[in-house]
N, C-alpha and C positions, 0 to 999 in steps of 0.2 A: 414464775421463774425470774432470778435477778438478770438487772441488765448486762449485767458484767458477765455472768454465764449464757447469755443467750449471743452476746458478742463470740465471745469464745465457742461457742458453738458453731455459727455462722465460719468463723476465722479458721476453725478446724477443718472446715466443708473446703474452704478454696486453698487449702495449703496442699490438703490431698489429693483434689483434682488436679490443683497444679504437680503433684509430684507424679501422680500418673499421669499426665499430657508428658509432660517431660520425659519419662520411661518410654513411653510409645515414639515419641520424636526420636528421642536416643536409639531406640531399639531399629527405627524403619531407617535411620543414616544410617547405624551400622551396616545395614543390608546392604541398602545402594553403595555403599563405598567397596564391596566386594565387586560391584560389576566393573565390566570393562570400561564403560563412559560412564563414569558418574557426576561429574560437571553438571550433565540436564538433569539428573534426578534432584542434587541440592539445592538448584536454584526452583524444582517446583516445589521441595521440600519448604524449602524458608518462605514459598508466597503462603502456603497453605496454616503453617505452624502457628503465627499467630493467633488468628481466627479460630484453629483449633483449639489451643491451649486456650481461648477466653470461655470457649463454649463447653468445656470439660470442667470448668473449675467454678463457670453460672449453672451447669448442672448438678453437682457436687455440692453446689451452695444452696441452690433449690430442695436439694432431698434433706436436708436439715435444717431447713427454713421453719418447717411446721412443727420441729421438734422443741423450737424454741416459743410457738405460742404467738408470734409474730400477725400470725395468718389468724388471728383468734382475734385479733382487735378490730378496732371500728375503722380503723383505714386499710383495711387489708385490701379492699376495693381497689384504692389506690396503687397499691402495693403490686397485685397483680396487675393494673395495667402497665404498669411500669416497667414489670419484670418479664411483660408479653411484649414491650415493644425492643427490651435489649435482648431479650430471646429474639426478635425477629432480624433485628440489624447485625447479630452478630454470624446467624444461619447466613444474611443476603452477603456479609462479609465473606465468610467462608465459601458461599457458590461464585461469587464474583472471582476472587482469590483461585480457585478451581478453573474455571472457563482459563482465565493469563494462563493457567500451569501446564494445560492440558494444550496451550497455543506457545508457548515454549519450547515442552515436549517435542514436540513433531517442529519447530523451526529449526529445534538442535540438528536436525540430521542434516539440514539444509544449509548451506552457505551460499546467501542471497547477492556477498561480494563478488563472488567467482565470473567469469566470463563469460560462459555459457550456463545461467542460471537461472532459465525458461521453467524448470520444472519446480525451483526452491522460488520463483516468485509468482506461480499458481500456487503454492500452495498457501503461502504467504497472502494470501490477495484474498485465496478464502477464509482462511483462519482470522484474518482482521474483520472482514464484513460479519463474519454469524457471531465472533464475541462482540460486538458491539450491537450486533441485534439481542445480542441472548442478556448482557449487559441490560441492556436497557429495559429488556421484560422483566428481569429481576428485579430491577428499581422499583419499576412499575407499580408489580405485584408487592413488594415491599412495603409501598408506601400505602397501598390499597387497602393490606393487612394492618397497619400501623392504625390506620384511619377509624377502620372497622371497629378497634378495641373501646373506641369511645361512645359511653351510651347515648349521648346527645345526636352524634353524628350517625350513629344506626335509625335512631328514632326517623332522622330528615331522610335518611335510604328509605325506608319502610313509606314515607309519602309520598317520594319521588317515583315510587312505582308505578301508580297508576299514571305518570306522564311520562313512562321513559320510552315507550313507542315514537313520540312526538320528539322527545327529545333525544333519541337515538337519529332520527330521520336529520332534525339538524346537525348534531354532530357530525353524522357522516356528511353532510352536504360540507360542512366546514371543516372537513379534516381528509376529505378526497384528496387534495392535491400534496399532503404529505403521504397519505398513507400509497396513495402510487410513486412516490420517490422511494418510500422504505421498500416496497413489491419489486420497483426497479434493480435496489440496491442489492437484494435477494440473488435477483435472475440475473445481474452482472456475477456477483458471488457464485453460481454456479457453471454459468454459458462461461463467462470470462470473453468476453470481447477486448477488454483491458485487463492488465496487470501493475501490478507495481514494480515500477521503472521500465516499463515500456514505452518504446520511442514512439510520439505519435504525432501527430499534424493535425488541427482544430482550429479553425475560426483563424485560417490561414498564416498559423503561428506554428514553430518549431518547437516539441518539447517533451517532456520524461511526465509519465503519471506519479505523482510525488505523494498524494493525500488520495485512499479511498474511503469517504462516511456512508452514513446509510442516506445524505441527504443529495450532497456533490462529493465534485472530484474537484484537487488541485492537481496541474498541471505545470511544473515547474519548467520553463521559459529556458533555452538558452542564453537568455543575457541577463539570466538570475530573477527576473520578473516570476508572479504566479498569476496566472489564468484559472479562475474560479468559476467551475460550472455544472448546472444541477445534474446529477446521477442519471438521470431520464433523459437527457442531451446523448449520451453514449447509446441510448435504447433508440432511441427516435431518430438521428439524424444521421448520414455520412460522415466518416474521418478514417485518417489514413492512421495506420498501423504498422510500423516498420519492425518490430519484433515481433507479432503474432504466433508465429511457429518457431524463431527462432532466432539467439541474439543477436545471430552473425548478419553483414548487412552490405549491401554494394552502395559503389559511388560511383560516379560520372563526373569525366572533367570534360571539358567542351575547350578545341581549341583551332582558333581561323586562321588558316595558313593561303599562299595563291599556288595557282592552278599548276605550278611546277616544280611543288614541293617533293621529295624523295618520302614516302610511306614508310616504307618497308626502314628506315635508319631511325626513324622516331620510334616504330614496334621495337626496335631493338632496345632503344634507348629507356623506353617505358619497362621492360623485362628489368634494366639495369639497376635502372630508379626502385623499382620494388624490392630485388634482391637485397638493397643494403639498405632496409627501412625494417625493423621491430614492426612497424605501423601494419604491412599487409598480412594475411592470415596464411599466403601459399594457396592460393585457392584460383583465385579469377582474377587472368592477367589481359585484357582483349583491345585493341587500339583499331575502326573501323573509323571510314571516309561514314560520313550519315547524312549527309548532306551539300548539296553546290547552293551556289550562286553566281551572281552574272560575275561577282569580282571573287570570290575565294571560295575553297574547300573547309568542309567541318569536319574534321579530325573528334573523334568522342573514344576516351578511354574509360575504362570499365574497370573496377578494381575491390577490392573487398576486402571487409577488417572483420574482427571479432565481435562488434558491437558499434553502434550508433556514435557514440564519440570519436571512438578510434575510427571510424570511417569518414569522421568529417574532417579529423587531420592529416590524414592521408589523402581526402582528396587537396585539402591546401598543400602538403608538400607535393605530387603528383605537379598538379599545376605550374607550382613555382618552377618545379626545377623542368617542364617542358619549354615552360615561356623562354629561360635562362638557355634552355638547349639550343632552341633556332635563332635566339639573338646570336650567341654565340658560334654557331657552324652554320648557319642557314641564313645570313641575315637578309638576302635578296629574296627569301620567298617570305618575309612578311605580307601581310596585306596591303595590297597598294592599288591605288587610281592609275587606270589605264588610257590615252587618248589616241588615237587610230587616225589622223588623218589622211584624207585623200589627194595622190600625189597632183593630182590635174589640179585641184582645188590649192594647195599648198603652193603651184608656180603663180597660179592668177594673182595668191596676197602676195606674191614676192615682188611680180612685175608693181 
């Protein structure tokens, strides 16, 4: 066969796959554009269309490959490994491309912004950890298959058998301490101890789970700093969790007043201060004495926001404007040094 028609042959095979990918694409938007959200269905549409359209028009090119004699020559050897390994990269394309689509899908109904969004960053928290595990076996197996295609490199499989007892035993001795971070990164994936943006307290630092891998976690810092730390630190160790069940969250403000300060015009004033703040949620308004000492009263207010931020600016303004309260109405019951002395004692220094 000339080469010119066996070009044309080949060129025939991917115009037509390409014009059928195209139809199917076309035909499955039309659907989705019928439904009522179809926003998520186009954006899994487009991850997926690619990878599609290449592997419909390498199939298409395939079934008219041997019509052209191609497959008859002395490199055909080559030919087929070649065309085993973009058959295999454009399949692990297309599954990778699937796993995002199918993690889109299901975020679309979620809004991870919202305030109360405990249930859209579960699910959020697991949809990241299994595509990057599922991500990663893809590769894996990918590159395993890729490998495999080559006759030299099967040849060194086929000898490597009789030691892979032996060398099973070391790899796993030298691949333990990731392979129990990936197991970690699992059983956080489905226990959920953390979430993503959840307020948490570790290694005696304030801060939002920012980053979940299958290896660690970042931990993004209130003063913008990140705390990086292995996945199995969250299995293993104690830390504090201020969203666990839910984003809503209290504060305490602490504040030393003396021993004859008015209670009851502060409660008022705390009720007052909340009322005209965006900041409190309407929920927990509570101003209790929690403690003396030999010089002052602790006054602790109790107050609560929507979430972890907004409750740390609410207790700054809480605060501010208690301190400003008793400066300005109350300023004799600041805390103050008291001396008591004794009248007998007091004529003796005078004589």
């Amino acid at each position: 066969m000339d080469i010119y028609l066996r070009i044309g042959t080949i060129t025939v095979g991917v115009v037509v796959g390409f014009i059928i990918a195209f139809g199917i694409i076309a035909y499955v938007k039309k659907v989705i554009r019928k439904g009522t959200d179809h926003t998520i269905g186009l954006k899994v549409l487009r991850l997926i269309s690619f990878p599609f359209t290449a592997l419909i028009i390498l199939l298409f090119g395939s079934v008219l490959a041997p019509i052209t004699g191609l497959l008859g020559e002395k490199f055909s050897s080559d030919i087929r490994i070649f065309s085993g390994i973009v058959y295999t990269i454009i399949i692990a394309w297309l599954i990778i491309n699937s796993i995002k689509g199918v993690k889109v899908y299901f975020l679309g109904k979620y809004d991870i912004t919202s305030k109360n969004n405990l249930k859209a960053r579960k699910v959020y928290t697991q949809l990241t950890v299994l595509e990057r595990m599922l991500i990663s076996i893809t590769l894996i197996i990918s590159l395993g298959v890729i490998l495999m295609m080559f006759p030299q490199i099967q040849k060194i499989g086929v000898s490597l058998l009789a030691s892979a007892g032996i060398a099973g035993i070391i790899i796993g001795f030298a691949a333990q301490r990731s392979i129990a971070l990936i197991l970690a990164g699992f059983q956080i994936a489905i226990t959920q101890p953390i979430r993503i943006e959840d307020a948490v307290v570790v290694e005696g630092e304030w801060g939002w789970i920012e980053e979940i891998t299958l290896t660690y976690v970042v931990v993004r810092i209130w003063d913008k700093r990140r705390l990086i730390l292995p996945i199995s630190y969250f299995i293993e160790k104690p830390f504090q969790n201020w969203t666990r069940t839910s984003a809503e969250i209290m504060g305490t403000v602490f504040i030393y007043v003396d021993y004859g300060f008015p209670v009851d015009s502060m409660r008022k004033k705390l009720t007052e201060i909340l009322e005209n703040t965006d900041l409190w949620d309407k929920k927990v308004n509570v101003l209790q004495v929690t403690d003396l000492t030999e010089r002052t009263i602790q006054l602790r207010a109790l107050v609560s926001a929507y979430d972890s931020p907004t409750a740390w600016d609410l207790r700054v303004h809480v605060r501010e404007q208690l301190i400003k309260f008793v400066q300005e109405e109350f300023p004799e019951f600041l805390p103050k040094a008291r001396i008591n002395l004794d009248e007998k004692e007091s004529t003796k220094t005078d004589n």
